[in-house]
Backbone as JSON Lines, residues from 0, in Angstrom:
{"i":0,"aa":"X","n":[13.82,-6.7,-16.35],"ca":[13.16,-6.28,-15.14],"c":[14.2,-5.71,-14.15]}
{"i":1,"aa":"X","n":[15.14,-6.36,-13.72],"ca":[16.54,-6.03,-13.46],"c":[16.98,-4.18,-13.64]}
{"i":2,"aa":"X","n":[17.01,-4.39,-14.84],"ca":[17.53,-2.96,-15.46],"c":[16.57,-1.82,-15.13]}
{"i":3,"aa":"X","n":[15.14,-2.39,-15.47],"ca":[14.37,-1.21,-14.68],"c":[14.31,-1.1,-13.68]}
{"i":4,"aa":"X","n":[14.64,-2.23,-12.55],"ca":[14.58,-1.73,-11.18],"c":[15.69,-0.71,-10.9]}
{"i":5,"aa":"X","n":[16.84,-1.04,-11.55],"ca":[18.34,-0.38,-11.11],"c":[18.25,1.23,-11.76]}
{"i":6,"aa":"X","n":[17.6,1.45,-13.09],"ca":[17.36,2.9,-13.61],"c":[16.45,3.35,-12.68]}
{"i":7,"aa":"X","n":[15.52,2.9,-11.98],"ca":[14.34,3.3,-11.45],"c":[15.4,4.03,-10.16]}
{"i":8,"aa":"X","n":[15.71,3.07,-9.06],"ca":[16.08,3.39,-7.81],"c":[17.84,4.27,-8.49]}
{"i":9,"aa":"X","n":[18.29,4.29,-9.45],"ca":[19.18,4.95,-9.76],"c":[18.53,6.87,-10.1]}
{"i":10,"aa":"X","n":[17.53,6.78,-10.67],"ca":[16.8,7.82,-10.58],"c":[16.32,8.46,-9.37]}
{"i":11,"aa":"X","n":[15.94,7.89,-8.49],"ca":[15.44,8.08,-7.11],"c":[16.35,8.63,-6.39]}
{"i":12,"aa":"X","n":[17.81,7.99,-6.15],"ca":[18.88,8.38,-5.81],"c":[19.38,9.53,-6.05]}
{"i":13,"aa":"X","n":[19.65,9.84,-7.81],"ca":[19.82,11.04,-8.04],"c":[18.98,12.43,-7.74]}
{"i":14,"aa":"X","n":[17.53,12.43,-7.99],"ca":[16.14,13.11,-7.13],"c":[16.96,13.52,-6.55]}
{"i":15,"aa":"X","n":[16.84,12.5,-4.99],"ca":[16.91,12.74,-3.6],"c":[18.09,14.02,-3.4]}
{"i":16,"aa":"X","n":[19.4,13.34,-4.29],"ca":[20.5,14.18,-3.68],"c":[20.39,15.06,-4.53]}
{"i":17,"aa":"X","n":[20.17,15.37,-5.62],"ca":[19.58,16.93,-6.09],"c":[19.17,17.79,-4.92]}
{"i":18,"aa":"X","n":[18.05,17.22,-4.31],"ca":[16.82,17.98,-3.53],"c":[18.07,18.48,-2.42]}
{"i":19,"aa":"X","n":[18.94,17.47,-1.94],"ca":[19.52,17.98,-0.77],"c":[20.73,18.91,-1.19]}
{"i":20,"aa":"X","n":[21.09,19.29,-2.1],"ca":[22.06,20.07,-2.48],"c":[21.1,21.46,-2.73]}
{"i":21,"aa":"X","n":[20.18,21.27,-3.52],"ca":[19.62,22.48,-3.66],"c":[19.03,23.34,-2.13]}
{"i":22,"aa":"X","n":[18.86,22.04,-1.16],"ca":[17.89,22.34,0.07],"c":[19.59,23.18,1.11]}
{"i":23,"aa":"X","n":[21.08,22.57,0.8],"ca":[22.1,22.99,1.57],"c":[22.28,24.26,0.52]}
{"i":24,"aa":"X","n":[21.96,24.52,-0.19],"ca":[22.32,26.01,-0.55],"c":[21.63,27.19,-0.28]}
{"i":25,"aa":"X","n":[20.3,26.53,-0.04],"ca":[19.22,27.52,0.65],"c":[19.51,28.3,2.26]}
{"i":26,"aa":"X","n":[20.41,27.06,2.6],"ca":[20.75,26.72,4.52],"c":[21.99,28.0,3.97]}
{"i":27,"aa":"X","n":[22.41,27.73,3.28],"ca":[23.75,28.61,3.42],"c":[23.29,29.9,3.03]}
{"i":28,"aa":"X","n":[22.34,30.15,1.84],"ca":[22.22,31.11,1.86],"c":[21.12,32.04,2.52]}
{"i":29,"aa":"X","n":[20.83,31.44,4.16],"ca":[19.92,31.9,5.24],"c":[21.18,33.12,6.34]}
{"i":30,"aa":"X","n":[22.12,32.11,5.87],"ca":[23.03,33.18,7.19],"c":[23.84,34.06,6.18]}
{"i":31,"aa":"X","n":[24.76,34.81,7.17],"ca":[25.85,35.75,6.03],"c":[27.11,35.11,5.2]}
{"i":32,"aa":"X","n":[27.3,35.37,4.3],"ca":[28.51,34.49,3.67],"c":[29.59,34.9,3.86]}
{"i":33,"aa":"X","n":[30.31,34.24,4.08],"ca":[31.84,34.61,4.22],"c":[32.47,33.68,2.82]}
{"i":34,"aa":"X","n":[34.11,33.81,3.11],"ca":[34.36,33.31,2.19],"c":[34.21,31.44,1.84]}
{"i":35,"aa":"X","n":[34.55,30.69,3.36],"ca":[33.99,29.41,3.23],"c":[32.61,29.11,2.63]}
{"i":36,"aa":"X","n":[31.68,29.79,2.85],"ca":[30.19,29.89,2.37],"c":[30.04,29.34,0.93]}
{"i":37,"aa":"X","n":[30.77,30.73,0.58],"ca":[30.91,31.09,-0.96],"c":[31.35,29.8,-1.86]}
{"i":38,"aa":"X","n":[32.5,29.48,-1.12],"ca":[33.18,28.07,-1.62],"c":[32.76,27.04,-2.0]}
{"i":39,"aa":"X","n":[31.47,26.59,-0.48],"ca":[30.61,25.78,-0.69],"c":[29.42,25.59,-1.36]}
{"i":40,"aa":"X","n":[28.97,26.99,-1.7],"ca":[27.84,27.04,-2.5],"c":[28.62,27.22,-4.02]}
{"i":41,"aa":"X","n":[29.42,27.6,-4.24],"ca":[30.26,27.04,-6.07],"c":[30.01,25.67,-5.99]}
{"i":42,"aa":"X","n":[30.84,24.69,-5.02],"ca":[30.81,23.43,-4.92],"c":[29.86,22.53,-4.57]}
{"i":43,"aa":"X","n":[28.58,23.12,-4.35],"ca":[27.25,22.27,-3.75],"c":[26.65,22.56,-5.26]}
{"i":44,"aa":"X","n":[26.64,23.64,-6.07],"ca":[26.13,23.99,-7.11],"c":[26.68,23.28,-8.09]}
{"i":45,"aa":"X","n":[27.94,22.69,-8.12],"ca":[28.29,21.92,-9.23],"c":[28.05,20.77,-8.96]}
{"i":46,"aa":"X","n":[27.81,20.07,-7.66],"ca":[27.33,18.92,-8.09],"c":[25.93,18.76,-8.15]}
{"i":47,"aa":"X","n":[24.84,19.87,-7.45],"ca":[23.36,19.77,-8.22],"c":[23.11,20.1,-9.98]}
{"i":48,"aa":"X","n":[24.4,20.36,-10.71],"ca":[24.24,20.42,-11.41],"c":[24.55,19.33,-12.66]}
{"i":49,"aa":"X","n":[25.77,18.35,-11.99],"ca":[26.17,17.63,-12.38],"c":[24.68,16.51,-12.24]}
{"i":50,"aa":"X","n":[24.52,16.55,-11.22],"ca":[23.27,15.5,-10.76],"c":[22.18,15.88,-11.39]}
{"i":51,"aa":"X","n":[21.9,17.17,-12.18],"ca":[20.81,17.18,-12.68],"c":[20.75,16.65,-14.28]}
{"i":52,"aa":"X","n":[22.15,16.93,-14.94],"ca":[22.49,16.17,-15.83],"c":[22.6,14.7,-15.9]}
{"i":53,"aa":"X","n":[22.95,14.17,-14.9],"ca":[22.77,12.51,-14.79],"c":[21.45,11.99,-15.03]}
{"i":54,"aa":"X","n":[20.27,12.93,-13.9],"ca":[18.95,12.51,-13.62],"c":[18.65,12.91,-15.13]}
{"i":55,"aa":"X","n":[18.78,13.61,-15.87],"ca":[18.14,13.48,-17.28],"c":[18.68,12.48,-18.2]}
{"i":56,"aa":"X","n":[20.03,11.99,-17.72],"ca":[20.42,10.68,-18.42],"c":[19.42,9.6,-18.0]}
{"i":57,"aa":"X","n":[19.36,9.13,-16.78],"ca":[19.02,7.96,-16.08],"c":[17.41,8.04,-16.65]}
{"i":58,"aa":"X","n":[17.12,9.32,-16.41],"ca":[15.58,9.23,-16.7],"c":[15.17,9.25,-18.6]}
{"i":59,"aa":"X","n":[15.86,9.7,-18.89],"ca":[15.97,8.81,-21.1],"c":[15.93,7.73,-20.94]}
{"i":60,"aa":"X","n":[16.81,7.07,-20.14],"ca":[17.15,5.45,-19.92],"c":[16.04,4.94,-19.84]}
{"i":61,"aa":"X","n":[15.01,5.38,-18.63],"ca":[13.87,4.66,-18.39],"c":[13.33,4.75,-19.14]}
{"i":62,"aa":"X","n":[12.86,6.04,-20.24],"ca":[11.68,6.16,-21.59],"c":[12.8,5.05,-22.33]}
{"i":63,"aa":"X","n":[14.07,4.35,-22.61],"ca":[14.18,3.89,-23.75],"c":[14.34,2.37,-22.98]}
{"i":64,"aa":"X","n":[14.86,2.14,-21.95],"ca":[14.94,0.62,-21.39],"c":[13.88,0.21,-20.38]}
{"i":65,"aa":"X","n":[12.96,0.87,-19.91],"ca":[12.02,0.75,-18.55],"c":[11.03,0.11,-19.14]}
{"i":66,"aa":"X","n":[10.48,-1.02,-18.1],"ca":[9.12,-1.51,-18.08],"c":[8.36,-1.24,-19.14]}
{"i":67,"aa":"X","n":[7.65,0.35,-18.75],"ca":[6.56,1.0,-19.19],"c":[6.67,1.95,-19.98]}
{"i":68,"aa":"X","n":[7.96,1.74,-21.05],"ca":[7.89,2.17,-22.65],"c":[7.18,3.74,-22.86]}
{"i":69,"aa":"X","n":[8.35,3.75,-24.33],"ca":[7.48,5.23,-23.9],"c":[6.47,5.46,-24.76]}
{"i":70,"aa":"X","n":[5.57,5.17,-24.9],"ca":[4.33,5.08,-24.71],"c":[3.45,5.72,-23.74]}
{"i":71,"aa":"X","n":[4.0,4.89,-22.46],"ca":[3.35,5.27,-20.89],"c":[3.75,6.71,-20.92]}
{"i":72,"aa":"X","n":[4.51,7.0,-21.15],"ca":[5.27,8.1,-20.98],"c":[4.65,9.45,-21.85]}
{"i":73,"aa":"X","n":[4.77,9.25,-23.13],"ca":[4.02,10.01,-24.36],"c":[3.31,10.29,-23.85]}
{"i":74,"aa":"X","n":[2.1,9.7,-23.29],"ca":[0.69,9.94,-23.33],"c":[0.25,10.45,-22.08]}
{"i":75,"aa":"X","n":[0.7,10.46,-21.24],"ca":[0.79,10.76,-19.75],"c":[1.04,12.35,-19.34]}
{"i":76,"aa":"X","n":[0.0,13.06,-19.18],"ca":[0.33,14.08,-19.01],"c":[0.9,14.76,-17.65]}
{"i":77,"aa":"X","n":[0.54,14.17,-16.55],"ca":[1.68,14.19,-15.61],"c":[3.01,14.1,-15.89]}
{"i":78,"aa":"X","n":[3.41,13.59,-16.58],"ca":[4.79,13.09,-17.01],"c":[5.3,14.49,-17.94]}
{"i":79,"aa":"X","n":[4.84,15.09,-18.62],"ca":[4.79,16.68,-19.5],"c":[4.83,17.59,-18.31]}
{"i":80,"aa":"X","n":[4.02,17.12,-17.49],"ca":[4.13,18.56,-16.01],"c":[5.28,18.42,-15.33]}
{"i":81,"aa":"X","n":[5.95,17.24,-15.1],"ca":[6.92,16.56,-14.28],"c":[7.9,17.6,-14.72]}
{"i":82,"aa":"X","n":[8.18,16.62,-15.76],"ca":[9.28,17.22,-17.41],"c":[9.45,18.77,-17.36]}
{"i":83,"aa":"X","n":[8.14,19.57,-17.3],"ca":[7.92,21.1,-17.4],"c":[8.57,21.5,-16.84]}
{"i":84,"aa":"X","n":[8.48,21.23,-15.18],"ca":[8.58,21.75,-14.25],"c":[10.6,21.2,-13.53]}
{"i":85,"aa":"X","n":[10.62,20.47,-14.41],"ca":[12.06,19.85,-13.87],"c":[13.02,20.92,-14.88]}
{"i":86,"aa":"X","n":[12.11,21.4,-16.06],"ca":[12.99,22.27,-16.8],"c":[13.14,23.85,-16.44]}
{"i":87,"aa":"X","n":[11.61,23.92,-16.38],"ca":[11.3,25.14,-15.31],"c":[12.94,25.44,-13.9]}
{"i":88,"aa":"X","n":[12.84,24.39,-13.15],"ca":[13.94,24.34,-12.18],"c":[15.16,24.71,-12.98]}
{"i":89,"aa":"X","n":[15.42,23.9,-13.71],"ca":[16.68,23.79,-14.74],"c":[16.95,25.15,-14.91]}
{"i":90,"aa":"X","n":[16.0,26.27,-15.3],"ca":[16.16,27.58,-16.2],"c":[16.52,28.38,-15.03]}
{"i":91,"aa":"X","n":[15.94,28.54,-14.03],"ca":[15.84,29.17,-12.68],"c":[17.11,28.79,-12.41]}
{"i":92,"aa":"X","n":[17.7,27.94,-12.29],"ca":[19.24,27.85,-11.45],"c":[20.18,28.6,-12.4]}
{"i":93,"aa":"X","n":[20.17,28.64,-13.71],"ca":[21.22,29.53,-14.26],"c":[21.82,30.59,-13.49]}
{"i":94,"aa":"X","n":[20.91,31.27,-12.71],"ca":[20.68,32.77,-12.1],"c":[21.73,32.51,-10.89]}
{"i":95,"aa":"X","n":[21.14,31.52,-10.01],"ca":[22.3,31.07,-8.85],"c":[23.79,30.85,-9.01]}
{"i":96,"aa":"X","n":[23.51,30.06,-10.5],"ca":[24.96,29.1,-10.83],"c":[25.74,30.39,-11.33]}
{"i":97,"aa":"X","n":[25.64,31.29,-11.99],"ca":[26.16,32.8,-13.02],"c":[26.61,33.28,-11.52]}
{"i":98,"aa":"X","n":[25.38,33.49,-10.74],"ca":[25.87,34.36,-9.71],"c":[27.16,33.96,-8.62]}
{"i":99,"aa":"X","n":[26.95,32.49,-8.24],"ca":[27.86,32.34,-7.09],"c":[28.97,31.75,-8.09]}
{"i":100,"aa":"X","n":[29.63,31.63,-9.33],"ca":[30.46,31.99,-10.05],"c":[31.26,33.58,-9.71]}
{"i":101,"aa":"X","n":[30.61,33.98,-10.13],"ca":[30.65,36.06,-10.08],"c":[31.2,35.99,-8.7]}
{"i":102,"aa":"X","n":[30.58,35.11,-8.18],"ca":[31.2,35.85,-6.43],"c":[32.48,35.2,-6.25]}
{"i":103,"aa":"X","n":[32.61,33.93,-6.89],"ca":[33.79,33.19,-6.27],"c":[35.09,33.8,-7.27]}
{"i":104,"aa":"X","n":[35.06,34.4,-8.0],"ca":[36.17,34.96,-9.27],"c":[36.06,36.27,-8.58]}
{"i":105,"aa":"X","n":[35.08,37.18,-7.97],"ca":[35.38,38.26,-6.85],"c":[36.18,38.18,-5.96]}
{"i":106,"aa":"X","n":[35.53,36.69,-5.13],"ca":[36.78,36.22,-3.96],"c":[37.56,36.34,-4.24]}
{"i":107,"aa":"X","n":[38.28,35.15,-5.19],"ca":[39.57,35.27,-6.54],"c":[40.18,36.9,-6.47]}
{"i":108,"aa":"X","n":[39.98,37.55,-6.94],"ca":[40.26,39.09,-7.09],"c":[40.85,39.72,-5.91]}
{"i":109,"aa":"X","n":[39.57,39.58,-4.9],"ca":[39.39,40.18,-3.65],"c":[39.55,39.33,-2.12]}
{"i":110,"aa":"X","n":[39.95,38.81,-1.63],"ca":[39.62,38.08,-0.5],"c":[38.72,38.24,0.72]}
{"i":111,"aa":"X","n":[38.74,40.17,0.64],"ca":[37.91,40.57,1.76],"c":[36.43,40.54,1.12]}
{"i":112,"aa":"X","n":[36.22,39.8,-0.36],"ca":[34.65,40.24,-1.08],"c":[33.92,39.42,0.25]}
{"i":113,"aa":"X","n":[32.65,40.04,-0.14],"ca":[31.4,39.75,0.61],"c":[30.34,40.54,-0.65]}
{"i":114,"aa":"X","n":[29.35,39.5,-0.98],"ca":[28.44,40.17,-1.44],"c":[27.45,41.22,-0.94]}
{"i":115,"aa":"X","n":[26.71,41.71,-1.87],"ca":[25.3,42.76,-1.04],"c":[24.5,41.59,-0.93]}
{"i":116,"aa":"X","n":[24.09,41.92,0.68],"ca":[22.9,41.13,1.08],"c":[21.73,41.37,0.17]}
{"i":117,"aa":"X","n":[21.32,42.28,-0.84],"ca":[20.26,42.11,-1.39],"c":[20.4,41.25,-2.9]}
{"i":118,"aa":"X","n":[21.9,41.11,-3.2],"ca":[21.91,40.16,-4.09],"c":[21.16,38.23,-3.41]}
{"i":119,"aa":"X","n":[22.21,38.78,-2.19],"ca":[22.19,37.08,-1.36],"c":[20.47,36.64,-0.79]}
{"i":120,"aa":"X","n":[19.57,37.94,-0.71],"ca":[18.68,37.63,-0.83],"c":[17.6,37.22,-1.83]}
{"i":121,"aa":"X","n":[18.12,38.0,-2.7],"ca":[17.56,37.67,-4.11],"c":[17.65,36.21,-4.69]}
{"i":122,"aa":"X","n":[19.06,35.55,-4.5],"ca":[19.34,33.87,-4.97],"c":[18.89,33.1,-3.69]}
{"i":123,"aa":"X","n":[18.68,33.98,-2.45],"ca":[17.85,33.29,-1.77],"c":[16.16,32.35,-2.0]}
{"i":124,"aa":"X","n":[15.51,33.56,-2.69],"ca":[14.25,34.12,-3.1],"c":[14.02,32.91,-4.56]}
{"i":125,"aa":"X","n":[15.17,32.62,-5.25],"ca":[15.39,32.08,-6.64],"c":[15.41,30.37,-6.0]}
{"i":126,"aa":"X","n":[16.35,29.77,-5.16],"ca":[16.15,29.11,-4.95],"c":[15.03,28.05,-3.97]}
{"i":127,"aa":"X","n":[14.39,29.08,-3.02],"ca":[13.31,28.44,-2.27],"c":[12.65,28.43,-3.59]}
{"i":128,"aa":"X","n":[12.59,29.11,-4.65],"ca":[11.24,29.18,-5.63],"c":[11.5,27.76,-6.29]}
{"i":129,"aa":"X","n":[12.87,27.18,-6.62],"ca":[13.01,26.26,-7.0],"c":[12.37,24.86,-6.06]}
{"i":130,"aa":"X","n":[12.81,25.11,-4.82],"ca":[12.16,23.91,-3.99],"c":[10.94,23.33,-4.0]}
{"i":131,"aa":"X","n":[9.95,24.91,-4.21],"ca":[9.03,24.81,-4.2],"c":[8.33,23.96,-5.77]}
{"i":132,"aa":"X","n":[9.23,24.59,-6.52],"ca":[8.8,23.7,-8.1],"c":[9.52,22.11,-7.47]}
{"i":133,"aa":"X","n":[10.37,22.15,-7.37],"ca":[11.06,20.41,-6.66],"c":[9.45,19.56,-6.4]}
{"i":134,"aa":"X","n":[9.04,20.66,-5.4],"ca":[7.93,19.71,-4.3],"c":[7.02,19.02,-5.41]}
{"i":135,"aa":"X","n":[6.68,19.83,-6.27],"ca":[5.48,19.94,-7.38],"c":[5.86,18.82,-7.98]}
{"i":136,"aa":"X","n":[7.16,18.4,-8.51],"ca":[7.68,17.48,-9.5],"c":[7.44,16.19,-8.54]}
{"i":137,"aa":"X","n":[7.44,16.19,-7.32],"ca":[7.54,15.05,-6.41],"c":[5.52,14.13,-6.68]}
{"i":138,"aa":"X","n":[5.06,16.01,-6.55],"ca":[3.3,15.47,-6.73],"c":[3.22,15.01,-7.74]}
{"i":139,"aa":"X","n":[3.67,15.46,-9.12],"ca":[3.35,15.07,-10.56],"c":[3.83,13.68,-10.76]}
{"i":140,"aa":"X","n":[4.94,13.17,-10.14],"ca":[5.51,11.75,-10.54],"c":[4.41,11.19,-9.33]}
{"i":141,"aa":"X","n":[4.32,11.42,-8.59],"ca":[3.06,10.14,-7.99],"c":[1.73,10.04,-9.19]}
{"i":142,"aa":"X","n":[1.55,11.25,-9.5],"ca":[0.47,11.73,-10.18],"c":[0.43,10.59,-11.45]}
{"i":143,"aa":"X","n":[1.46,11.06,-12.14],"ca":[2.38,10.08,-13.13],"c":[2.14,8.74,-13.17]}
{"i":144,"aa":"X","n":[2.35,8.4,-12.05],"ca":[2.68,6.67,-11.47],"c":[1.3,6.06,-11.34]}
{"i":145,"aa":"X","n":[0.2,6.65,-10.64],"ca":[-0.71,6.42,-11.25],"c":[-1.86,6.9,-11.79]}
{"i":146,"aa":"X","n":[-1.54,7.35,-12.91],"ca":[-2.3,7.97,-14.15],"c":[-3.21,8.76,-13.43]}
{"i":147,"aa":"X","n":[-2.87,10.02,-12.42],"ca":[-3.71,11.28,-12.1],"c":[-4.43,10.72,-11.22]}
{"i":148,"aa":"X","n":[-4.21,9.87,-10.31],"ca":[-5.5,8.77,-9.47],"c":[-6.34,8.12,-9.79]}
{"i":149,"aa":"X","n":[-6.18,7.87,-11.01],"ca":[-7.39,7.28,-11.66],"c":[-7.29,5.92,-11.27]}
């Protein structure tokens, strides 16, 4: 019982600070970038990415050590939308992560780089789309939790 509480709120944890790394890259990429910007969004991006790899550890953990077995899990189709949509996110960030790479090995190169604002709007555009799948994954795990409201 123990162990599932600690995977559970260890999962939760990870969520949360996902959401806020993905939500500070959005903030950054609202104004113009300079080169600090740039820096921070390489470095906010590696650890939503690192954290998104954990949260798929922690969350195996729960289908193989949690309470509610996977079973609950199998059969639960909230839990397939959750899943979908957390991969969905997953595929969508490639685009950000490739790009503010590209920019920071530009910096590298160049010091005076600055991207085109229509790129910076574009991974703008990529990541609110992600938030917006975020929000969805937030409805589906209530959804999840208890079996569609039933």
């Amino acid at each position: 019982m123990l162990t599932d509480f600690l995977l559970a709120a260890l999962h939760h944890l990870l969520f949360f600070g996902l959401v806020a790394m993905l939500v500070a890259e959005a903030v950054l990429l609202r104004g113009a970038l300079d080169r600090a910007a740039m820096q921070r969004l390489a470095g906010i991006d590696l650890g939503y990415g690192l954290s998104a790899m954990l949260l798929l550890v922690v969350g195996a953990s729960r289908l193989l050590f949690g309470i509610k077995g996977w079973d609950f899990y199998a059969h639960n189709p909230w839990f397939h939308a959750k899943l979908g949509a957390f991969v969905l996110v997953g595929l969508l960030s490639i685009l950000p992560t490739l790009r503010f790479l590209r920019w920071r090995k530009a910096l590298a190169a160049n010091p005076g780089f600055l991207p085109d604002a229509a790129e910076v709007a574009k991974m703008r555009g990529v990541v609110r789309f992600e938030l917006l799948l975020v929000a969805a994954i937030f409805v589906f795990a209530a959804a999840m939790a208890r079996h569609g409201g039933l």
